[in-house]
C-alpha positions as CSV (number, residue, x, y, z in Angstrom):
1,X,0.0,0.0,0.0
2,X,3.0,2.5,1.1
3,X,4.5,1.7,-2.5
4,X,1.5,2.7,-4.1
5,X,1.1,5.7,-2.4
6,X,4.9,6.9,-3.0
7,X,4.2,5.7,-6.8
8,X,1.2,8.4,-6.8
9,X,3.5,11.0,-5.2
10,X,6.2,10.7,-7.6
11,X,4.2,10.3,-10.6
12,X,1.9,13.5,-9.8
13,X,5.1,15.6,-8.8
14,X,6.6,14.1,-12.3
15,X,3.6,15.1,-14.4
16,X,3.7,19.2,-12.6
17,X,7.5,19.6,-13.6
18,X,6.4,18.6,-17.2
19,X,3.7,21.2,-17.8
20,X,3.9,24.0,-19.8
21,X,3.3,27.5,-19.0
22,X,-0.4,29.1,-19.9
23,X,-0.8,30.9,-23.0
24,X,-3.1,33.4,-23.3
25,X,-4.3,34.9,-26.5
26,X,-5.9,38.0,-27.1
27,X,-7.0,39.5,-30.8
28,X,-6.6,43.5,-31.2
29,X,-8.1,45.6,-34.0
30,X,-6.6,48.7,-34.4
31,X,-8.9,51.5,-35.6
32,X,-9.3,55.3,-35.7
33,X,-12.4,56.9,-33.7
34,X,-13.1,60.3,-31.9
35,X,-11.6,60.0,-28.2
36,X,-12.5,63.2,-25.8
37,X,-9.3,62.9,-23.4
38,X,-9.0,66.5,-23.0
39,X,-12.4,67.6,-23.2
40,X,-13.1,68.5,-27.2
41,X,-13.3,65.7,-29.5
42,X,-10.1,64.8,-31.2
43,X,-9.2,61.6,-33.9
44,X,-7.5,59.1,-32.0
45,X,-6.3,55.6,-32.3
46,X,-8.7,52.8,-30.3
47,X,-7.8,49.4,-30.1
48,X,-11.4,46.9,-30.0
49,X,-12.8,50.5,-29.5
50,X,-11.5,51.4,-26.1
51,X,-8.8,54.6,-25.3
52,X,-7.0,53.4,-23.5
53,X,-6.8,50.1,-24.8
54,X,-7.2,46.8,-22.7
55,X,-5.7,45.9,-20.0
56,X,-3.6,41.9,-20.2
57,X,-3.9,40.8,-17.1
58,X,-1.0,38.3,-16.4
59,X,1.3,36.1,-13.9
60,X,4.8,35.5,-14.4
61,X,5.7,32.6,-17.2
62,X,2.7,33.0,-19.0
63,X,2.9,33.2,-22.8
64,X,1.2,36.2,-24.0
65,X,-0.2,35.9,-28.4
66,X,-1.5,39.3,-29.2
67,X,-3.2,39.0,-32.9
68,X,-3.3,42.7,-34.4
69,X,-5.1,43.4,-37.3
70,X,-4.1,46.9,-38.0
71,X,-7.3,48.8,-39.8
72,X,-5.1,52.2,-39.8
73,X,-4.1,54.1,-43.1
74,X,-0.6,53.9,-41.7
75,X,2.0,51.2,-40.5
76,X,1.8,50.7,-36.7
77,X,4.7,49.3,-34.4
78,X,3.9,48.4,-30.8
79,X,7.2,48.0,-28.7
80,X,7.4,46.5,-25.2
């Protein structure tokens, strides 16, 4: 019975080391709309139609995909 138990242990502790990190995905479209951050209405850039855009909300060692389809009139570069 000890054996078995030990067996269960070592094989559940064995099967944690072996697991990959999370991935989470997100998809962002990129598009121009009328924002208001300093009162008058000015063209900004809104990503899935928020300003600010959304927030990733993340551990560490997760794997982060972030699909953007950019709908601008212009080449976009995010940086991190």
């Amino acid at each position: 019975m000890r054996l078995v138990v030990v067996s269960v242990v070592l094989l559940s502790l064995l099967g944690l080391s072996l697991a990959e990190d999370p991935y989470l995905f997100f998809d962002w479209n990129v598009t121009y709309g009328t924002i208001s951050p300093l009162g008058g209405p000015e063209r900004g850039i809104l990503i899935n139609g928020q300003f600010p855009g959304p927030e990733i909300n993340c551990t560490s060692n997760n794997n982060i995909v972030v699909n953007i389809f950019n709908f601008l009139d212009e080449p976009l570069l995010f940086t991190c």
